[in-house]
C-alpha positions in Angstrom: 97.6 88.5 122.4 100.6 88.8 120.9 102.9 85.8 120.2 106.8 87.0 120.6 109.2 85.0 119.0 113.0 87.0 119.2 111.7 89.8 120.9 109.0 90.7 118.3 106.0 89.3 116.4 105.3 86.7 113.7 104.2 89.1 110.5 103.3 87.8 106.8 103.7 90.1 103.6 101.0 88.6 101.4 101.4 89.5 97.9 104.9 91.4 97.9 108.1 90.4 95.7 109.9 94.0 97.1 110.4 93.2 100.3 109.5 96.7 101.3 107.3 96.1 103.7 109.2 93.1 105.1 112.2 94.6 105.9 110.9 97.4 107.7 109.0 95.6 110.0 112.5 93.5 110.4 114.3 96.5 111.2 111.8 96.6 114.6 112.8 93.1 115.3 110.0 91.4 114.0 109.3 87.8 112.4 108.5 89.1 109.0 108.0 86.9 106.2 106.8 88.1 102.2 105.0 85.5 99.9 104.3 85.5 96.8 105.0 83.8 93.2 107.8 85.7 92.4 111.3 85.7 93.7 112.1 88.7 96.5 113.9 91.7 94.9 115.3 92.0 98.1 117.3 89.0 99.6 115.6 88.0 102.4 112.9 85.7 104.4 110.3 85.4 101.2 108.2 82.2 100.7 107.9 82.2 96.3 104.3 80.5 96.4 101.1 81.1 96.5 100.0 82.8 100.1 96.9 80.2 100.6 99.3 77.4 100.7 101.0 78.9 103.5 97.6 80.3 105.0 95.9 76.9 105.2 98.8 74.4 104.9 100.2 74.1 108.9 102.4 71.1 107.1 103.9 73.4 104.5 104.2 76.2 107.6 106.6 73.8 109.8 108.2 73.3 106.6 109.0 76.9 106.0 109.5 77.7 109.9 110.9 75.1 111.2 107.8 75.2 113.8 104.3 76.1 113.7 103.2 79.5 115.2 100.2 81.3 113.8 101.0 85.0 112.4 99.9 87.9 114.7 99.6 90.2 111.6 99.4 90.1 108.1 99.6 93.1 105.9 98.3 91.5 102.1 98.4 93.4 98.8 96.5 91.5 96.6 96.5 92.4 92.6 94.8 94.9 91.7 94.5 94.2 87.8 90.8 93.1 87.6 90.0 95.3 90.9 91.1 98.8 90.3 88.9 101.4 89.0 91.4 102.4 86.5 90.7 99.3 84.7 86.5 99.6 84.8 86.2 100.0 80.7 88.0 96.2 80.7 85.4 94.9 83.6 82.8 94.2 81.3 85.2 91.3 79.6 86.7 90.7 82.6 83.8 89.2 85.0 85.0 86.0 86.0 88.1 86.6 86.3 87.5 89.6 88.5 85.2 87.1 90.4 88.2 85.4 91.3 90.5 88.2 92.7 87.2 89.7 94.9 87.3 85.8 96.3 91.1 85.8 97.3 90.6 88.9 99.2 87.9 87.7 100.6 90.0 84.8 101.3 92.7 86.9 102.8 90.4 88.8 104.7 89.1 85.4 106.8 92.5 84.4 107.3 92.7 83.3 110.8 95.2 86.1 112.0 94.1 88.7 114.8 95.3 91.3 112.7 95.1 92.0 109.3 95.5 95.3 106.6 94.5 94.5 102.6 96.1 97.1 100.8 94.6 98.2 97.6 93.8 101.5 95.3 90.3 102.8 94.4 88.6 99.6 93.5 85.7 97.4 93.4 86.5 96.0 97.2 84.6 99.1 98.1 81.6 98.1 96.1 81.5 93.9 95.6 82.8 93.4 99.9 82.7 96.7 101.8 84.4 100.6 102.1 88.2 101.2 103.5 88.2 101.9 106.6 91.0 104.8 105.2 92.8 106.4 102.1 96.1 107.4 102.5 98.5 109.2 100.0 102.1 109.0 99.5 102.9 112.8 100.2 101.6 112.0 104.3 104.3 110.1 104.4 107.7 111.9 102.7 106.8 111.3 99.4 105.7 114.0 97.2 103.1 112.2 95.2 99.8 110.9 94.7 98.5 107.4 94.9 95.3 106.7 96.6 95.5 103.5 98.6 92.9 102.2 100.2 93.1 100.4 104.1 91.0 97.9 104.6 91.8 97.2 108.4 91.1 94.1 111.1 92.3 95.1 114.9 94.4 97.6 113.7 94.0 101.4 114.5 94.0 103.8 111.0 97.7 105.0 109.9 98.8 108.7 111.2 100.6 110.4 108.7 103.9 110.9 109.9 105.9 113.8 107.3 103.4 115.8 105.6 105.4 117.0 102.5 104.9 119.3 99.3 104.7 117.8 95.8 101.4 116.2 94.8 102.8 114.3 91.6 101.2 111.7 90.2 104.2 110.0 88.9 102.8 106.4 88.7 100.1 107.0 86.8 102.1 109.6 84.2 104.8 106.4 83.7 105.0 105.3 80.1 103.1 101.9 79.1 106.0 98.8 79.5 106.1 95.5 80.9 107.6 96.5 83.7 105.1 99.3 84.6 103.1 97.3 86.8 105.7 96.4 89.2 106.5 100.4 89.7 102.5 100.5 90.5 102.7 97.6 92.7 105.6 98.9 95.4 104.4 100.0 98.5 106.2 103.1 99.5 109.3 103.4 101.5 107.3 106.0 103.9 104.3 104.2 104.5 106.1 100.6 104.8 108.4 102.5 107.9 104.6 103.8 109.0 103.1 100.5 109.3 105.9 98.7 111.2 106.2 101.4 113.7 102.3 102.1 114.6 101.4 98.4 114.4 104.2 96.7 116.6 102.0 95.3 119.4 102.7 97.5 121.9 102.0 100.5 120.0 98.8 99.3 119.5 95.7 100.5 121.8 92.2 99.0 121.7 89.7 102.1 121.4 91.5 103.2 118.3 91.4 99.6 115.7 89.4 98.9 113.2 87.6 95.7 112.0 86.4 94.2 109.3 
């Protein structure tokens, strides 16, 4: 069931400094809340800390909220530096600390929250824990690239792409080498943020079409 608070649901943004995803799901009314260890590029409602403190801490919760009220969903994007497949010539030297980031998704993915997405590209999820329940590209969604993301998906039905458009560029991966490179790879696209926090408000939602881990 779905736990209003103002009209709208309780959501977490694991793993996002944007604020994307956040403030579309605010612009339907929603709760919505991003955590992570950096500061929001967007000002907004962002908790700078790691997500598993406010996961398993209900303490730290009323401390952030003011109450305690579980989440009713919880979109995560954990890193993908040891995961992705793009990476795989660095895996061999890389083991244990790609042990560790396959264990906080697999943290994230028992979070006690009825509904959950783990965002991620081609990576070793599919391999080490289990398939995507879907792949989606940019250019479903009004943006005229490439970027294979992978859904994983708990009580959530898949995404429907809503602007098919021309373009297939794959701008992310052409960008130069920087420091800063990994934060353009990292944003979750305008498109598919707007996507998410229109097809999974709760009662847009309908039982014969979700997913599960």
């Amino acid at each position: 069931m779905v736990r209003e608070r103002g009209g709208g649901m309780r959501v977490l943004v694991a793993c996002e400094f944007s604020g994307i995803v956040r403030e579309a799901f605010r612009s339907m009314g929603h709760d919505a809340w991003s955590c992570d260890l950096l500061p929001s590029e967007i000002p907004g409602q962002h908790i700078q800390d790691d997500v598993l403190n406010v996961l398993e801490n209900e303490d730290y919760m009323r401390g952030c909220f003011g109450d305690y009220k579980p989440f009713d969903l919880m979109i995560a994007h954990p890193p993908c530096t040891y995961l992705a497949v793009s990476g795989a010539r660095w895996f061999a030297t890389r083991l244990e600390k790609q042990k560790k980031a396959l264990q906080f998704v697999k943290d994230l993915m028992n979070a006690n929250i009825d509904r959950i997405c783990i965002e991620n590209p081609i990576s070793i999820i599919s391999s080490a824990i289990r398939k995507p329940d879907q792949i989606i590209q940019p250019w479903q969604f009004g943006h005229g690239e490439t970027k294979a993301t992978c859904l994983w998906l708990k009580n959530l039905p898949k995404l429907r792409s809503t602007n098919i458009v021309d373009g297939r560029e794959n701008r992310i991966h052409r960008m130069s080498p920087g420091k800063n490179r990994w934060r353009e790879r990292s944003r979750t696209y305008a498109g598919i943020a707007q996507a998410m926090a229109e097809q999974w408000s709760g009662d847009t939602i309908t039982p014969p079409n979700l997913c599960n881990f």
